[in-house]
C-alpha atoms as one frame of an Amber mdcrd trajectory, in Angstrom:
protein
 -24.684 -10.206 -13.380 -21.018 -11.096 -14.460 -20.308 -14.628 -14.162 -16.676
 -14.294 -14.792 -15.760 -12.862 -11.351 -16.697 -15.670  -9.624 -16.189 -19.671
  -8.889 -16.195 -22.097  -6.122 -14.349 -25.497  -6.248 -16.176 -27.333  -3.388
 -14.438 -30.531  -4.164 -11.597 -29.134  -2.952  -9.819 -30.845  -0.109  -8.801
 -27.475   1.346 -12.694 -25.361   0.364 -12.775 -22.955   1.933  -9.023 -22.055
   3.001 -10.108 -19.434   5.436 -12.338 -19.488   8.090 -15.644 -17.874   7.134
 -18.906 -17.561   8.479 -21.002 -17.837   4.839 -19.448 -20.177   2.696 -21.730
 -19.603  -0.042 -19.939 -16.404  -0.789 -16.465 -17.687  -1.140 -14.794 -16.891
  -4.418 -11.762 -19.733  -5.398 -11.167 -18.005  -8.807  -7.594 -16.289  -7.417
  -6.823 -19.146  -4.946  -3.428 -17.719  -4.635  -4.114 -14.358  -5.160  -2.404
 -12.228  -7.727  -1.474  -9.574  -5.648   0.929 -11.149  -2.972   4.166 -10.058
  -4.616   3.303  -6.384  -4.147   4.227  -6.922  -0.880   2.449  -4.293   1.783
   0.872  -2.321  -1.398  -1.597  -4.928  -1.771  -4.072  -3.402  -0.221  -5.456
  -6.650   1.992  -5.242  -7.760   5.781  -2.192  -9.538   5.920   0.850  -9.118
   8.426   4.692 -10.227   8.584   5.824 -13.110  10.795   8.796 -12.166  12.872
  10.669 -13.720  10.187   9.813 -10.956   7.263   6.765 -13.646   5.986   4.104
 -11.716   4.609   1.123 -14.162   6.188  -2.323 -13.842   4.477  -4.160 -16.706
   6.389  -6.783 -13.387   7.551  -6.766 -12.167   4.459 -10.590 -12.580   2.391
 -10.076  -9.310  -0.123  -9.105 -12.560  -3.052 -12.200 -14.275  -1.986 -14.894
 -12.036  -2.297 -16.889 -10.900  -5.550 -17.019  -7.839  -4.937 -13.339  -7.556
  -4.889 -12.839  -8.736  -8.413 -12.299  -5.090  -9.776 -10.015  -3.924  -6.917
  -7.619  -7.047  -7.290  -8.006  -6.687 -11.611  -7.125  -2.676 -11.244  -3.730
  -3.313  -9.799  -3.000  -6.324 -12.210  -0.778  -3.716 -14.075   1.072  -2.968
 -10.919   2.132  -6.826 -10.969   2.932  -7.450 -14.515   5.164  -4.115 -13.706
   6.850  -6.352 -10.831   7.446  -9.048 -13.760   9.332  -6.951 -16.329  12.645
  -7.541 -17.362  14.821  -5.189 -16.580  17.208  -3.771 -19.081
């Protein structure tokens, strides 16, 4: 087993951000998760506020171990996003 794709920060005044029902399967290691600027192509369960926010607070895809492939596979799609642009 990888030990890499996962970490927990219990200390942590805000552990666990979401509401879960196991917290001994909640990942910290992308605490704000990488793939938020890709907007609605992030492939999580997130919606928009009525004010255009994309809200995340439902969102557990960044938190779980298994997801550690999914989120690193579209880490190309963000450094893309950060580019400069000629």
């Amino acid at each position: 087993m990888a030990h890499y794709d996962f970490f927990q920060h219990k200390e942590c005044e805000y552990f666990p951000c979401h509401k879960v029902e196991d917290e001994s399967g909640f990942s910290c290691l992308f605490c704000y998760c990488p793939l938020y600027a890709l907007g609605d192509k992030c492939g999580g369960n997130f919606t928009y506020t009525e004010y255009g926010i994309k809200d995340c607070s439902n969102c557990l895809v960044p938190h779980r171990r298994e997801n550690y492939n999914k989120i690193m596979a579209k880490i190309g799609d963000v450094m893309e996003l950060a580019k400069k642009k000629d």
